[in-house]
C-alpha atoms as a printed R data frame, in Angstrom:
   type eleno elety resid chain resno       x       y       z
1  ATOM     1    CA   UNK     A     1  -6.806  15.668  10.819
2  ATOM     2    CA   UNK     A     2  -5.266  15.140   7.083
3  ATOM     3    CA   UNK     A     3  -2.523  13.668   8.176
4  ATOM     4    CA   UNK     A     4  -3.981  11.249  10.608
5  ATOM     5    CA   UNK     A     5  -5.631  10.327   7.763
6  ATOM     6    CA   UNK     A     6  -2.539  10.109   5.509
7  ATOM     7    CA   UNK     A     7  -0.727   8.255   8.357
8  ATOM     8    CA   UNK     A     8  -3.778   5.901   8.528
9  ATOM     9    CA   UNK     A     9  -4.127   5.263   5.218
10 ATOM    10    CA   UNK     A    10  -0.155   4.310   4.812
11 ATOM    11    CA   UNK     A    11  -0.496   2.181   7.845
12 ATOM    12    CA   UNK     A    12   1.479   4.621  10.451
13 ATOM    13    CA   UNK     A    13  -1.501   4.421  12.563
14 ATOM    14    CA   UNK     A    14  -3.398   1.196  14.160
15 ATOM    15    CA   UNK     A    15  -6.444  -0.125  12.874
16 ATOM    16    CA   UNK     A    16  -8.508   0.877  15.948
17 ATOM    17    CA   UNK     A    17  -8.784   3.962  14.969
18 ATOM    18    CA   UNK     A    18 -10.875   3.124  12.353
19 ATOM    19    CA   UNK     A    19 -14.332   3.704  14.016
20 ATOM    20    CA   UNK     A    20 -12.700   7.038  15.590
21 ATOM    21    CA   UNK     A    21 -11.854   8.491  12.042
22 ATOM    22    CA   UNK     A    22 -15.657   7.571  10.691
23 ATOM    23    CA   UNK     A    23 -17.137   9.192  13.550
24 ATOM    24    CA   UNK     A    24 -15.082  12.268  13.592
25 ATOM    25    CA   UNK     A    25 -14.777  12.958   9.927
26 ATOM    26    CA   UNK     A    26 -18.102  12.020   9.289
27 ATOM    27    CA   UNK     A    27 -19.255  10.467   5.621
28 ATOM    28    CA   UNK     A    28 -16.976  12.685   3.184
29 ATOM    29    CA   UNK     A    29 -14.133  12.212   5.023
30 ATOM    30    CA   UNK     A    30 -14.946   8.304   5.403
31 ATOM    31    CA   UNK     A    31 -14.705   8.765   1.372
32 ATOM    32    CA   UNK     A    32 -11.392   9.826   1.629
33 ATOM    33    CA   UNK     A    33 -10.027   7.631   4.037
34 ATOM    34    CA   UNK     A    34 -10.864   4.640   1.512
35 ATOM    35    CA   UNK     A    35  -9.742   6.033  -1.178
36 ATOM    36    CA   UNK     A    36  -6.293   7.460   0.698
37 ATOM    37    CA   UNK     A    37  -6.318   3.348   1.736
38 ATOM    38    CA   UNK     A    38  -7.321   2.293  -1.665
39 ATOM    39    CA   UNK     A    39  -4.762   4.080  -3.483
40 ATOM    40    CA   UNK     A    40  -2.205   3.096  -0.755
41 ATOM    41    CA   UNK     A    41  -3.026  -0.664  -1.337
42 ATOM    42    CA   UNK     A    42  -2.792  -0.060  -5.304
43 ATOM    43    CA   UNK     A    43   0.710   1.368  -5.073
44 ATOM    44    CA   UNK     A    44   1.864  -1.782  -2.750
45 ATOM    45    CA   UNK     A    45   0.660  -4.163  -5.127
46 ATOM    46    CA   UNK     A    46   2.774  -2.310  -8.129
47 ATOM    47    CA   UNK     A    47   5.609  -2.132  -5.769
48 ATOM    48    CA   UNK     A    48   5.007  -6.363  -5.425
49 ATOM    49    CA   UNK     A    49   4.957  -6.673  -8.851
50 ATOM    50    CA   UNK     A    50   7.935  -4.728  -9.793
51 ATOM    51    CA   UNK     A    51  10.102  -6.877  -6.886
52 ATOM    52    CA   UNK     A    52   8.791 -10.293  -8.432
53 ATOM    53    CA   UNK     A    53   9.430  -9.227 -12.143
54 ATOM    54    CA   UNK     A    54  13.308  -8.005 -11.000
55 ATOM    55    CA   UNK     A    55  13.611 -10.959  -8.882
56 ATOM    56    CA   UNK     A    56  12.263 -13.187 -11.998
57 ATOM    57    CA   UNK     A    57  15.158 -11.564 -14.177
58 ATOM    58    CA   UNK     A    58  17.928 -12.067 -11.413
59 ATOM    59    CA   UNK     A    59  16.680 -15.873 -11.338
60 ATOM    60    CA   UNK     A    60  16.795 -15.516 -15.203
61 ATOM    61    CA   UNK     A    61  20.015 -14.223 -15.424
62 ATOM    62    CA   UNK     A    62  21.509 -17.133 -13.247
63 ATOM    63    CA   UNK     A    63  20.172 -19.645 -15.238
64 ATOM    64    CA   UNK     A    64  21.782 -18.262 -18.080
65 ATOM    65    CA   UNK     A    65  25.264 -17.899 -15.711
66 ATOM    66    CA   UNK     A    66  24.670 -21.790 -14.636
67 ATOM    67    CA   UNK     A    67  24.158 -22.709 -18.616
68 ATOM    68    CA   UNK     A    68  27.308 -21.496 -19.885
């Protein structure tokens, strides 16, 4: 059951089974599922971030190339 959660809460598995996974796991596993999902969503947004700040610099750097 942990790692339909896991799977879930990296988006392996389809949204439907949402209502499934409150039902079977009940209220403290409905806890974990949003925070598994929460922290999931927090790590994509870092990953976002680092992508645009490397892909800032590349742009950067080719600016500076086009310059001189």
């Amino acid at each position: 059951m942990l790692l339909i959660l896991i799977l879930d809460a990296l988006g392996a598995v389809g949204a439907g089974n949402f209502l499934v996974l409150l039902m079977q796991l009940g209220l403290g596993g409905f806890f974990l599922y949003l925070v598994l999902r929460l922290w999931s969503w927090h790590i994509g947004q870092q990953f976002e971030r680092q992508e645009e700040g490397q892909q800032s610099e590349r742009e950067k750097e080719e600016e500076r190339a086009v310059d001189n």
